[in-house]
C-alpha positions as CSV (number, residue, x, y, z in Angstrom):
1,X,-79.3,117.5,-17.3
2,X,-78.8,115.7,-13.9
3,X,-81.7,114.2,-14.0
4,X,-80.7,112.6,-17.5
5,X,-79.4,109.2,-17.0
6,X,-77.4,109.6,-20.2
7,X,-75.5,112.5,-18.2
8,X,-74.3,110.4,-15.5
9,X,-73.4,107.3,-18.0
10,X,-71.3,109.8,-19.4
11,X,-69.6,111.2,-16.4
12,X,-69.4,107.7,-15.0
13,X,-67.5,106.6,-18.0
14,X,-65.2,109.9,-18.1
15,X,-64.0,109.3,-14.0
16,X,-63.5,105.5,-15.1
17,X,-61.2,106.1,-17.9
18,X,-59.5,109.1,-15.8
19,X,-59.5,106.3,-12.8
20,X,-57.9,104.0,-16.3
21,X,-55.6,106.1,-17.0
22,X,-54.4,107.4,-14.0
23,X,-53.4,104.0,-13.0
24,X,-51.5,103.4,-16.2
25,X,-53.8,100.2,-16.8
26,X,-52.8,100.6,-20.8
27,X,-49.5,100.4,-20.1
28,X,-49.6,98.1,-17.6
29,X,-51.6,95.9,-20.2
30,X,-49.3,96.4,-22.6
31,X,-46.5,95.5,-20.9
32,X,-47.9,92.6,-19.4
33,X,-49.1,91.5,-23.2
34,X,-45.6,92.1,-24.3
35,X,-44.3,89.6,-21.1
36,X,-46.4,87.1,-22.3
37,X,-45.2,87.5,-25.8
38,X,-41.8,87.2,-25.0
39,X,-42.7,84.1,-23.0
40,X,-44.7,82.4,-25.9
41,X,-41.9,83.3,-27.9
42,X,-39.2,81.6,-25.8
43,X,-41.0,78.4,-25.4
44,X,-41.5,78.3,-28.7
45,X,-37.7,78.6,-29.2
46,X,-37.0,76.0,-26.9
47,X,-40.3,74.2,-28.4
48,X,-38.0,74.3,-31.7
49,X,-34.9,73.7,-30.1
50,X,-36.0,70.7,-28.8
51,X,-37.5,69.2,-31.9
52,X,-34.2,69.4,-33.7
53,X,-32.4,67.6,-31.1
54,X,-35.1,65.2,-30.9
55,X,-34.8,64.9,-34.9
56,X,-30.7,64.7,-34.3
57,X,-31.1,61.9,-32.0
58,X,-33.6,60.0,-34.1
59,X,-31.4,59.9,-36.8
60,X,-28.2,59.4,-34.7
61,X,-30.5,56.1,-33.3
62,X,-31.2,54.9,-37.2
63,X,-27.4,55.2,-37.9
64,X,-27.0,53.2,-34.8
65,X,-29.3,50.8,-36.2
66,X,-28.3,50.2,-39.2
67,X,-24.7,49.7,-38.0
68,X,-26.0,47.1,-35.1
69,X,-28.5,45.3,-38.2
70,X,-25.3,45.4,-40.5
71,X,-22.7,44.1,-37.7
72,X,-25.4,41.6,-36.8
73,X,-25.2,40.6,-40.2
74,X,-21.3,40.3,-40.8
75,X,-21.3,38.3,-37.2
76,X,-24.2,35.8,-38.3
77,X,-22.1,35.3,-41.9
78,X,-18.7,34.9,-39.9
79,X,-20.5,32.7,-37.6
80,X,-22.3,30.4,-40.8
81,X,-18.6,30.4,-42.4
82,X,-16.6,29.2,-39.4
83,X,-19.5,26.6,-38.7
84,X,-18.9,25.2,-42.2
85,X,-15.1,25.4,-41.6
86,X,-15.6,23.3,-38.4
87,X,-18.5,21.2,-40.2
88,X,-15.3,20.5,-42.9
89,X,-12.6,20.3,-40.4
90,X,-14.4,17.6,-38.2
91,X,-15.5,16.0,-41.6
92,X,-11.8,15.6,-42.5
93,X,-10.8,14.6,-38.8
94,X,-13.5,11.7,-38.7
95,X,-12.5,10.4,-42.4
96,X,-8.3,10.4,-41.0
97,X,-9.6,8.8,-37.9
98,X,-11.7,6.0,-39.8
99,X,-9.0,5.5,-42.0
100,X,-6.3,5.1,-39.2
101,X,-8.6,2.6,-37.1
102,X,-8.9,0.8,-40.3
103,X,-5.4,0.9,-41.1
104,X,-5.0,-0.2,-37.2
105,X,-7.5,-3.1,-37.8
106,X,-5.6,-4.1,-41.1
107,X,-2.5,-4.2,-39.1
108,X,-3.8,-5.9,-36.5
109,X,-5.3,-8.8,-39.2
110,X,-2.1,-8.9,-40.7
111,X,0.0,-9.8,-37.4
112,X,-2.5,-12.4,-36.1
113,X,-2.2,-14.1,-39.7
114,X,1.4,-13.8,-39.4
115,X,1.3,-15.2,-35.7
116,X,-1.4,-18.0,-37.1
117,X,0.9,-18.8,-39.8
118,X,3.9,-19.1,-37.7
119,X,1.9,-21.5,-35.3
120,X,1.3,-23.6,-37.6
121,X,4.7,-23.6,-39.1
122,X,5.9,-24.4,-35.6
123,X,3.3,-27.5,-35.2
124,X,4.4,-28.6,-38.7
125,X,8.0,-28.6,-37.8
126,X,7.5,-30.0,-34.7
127,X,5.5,-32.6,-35.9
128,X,7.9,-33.4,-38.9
129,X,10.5,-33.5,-36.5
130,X,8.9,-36.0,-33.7
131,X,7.6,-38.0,-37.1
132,X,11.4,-38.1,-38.7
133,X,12.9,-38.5,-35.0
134,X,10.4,-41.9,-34.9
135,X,11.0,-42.6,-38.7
136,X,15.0,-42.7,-38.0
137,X,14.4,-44.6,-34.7
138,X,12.4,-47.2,-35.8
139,X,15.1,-47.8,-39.1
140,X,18.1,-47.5,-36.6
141,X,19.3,-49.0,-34.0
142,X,21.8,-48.4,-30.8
143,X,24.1,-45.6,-29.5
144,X,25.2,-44.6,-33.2
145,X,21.8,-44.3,-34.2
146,X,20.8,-42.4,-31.4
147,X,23.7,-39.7,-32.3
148,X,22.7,-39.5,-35.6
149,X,19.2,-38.8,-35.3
150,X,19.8,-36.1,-32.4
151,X,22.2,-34.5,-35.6
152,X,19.9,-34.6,-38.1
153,X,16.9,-32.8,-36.2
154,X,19.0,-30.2,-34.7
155,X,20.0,-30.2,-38.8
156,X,16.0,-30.1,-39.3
157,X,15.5,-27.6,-36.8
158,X,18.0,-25.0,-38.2
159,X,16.7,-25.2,-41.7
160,X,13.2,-25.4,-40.7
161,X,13.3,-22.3,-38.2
C-alpha cells in the first residue's frame, strides 16, 4: 500500500482539502463570490439609474426643442407680419409724400401763372397808360391839358390795379 501511487494521490488529496478547509478557502470563496455579486449588482443599479436620467434628459431636451422650433416659428411669423406692416406703412408714406410734392408742384405752377399773369397785366396797364398819356397829349394842349391827363391816368391806374 505505500508503494501504490494511488495511496499517496489519495492521501495527498485528503491533507489538501484538510489544508482547504482549515483555511476556510470555501468560505472565503464564497464570500468573496458574494462581494462581487453585490458589486455587479450595484453597478448595475446605477447602470439603470443612469439610463433613466439619461432617458429623462433626452426627453426634457426634445421638449426643449420643440418649444425653441415652435418659438422660432411664432418669431419668423411675427417677423414676416411686421415686415408687411412696414412694407404697407412705407407704401402709404411714399404715396402721401408723392401726392404732397405734387400738390407742392401744383401749387407752385399755380403761383408762377398767377405771378405771369399779373406781369403781364402790369405791362398791359402800363403800356395802356403811357399809350393813353401820349393819345391825350398829342390831342391836347397846355397847362389844362397836362392836369387833365395826370387825372385820368391816376383815374386809369385805380381801376386798372
Amino acid at each position: 500500500m505505500l508503494h501504490d501511487p494511488h495511496f499517496w494521490e489519495l492521501v495527498a488529496f485528503v491533507v489538501f482539502c484538510g489544508i482547504v478547509l482549515y483555511l476556510k478557502v470555501p468560505g472565503t470563496l464564497g464570500r468573496q463570490l458574494d462581494e462581487r455579486a453585490a458589486r455587479i449588482k450595484q453597478q448595475l443599479d446605477e447602470a439603470e439609474r443612469l439610463h433613466r436620467e439619461a432617458q429623462h434628459l433626452f426627453a426634457e431636451y426634445q421638449r426643449k426643442q420643440r418649444n425653441a422650433l415652435k418659438e422660432a416659428e411664432e418669431i419668423i411669423a411675427a417677423a414676416e407680419s411686421e415686415a408687411k406692416l412696414l412694407a404697407k406703412q412705407a407704401q402709404a408714406e411714399l404715396a402721401e409724400s408723392l401726392q404732397r410734392r405734387r400738390r407742392q408742384a401744383e401749387d407752385k405752377i399755380a403761383q408762377a401763372e398767377k405771378l405771369a399773369l399779373q406781369d403781364v397785366r402790369n405791362t398791359a396797364v402800363e403800356v395802356a397808360i403811357a399809350a393813353a398819356g401820349q393819345v391825350l397829349a398829342d390831342s391836347m394842349q397846355g397847362a389844362a391839358a397836362a392836369a387833365q391827363i395826370d387825372r385820368a391816368i391816376g383815374d386809369v391806374k385805380a381801376k386798372l390795379h
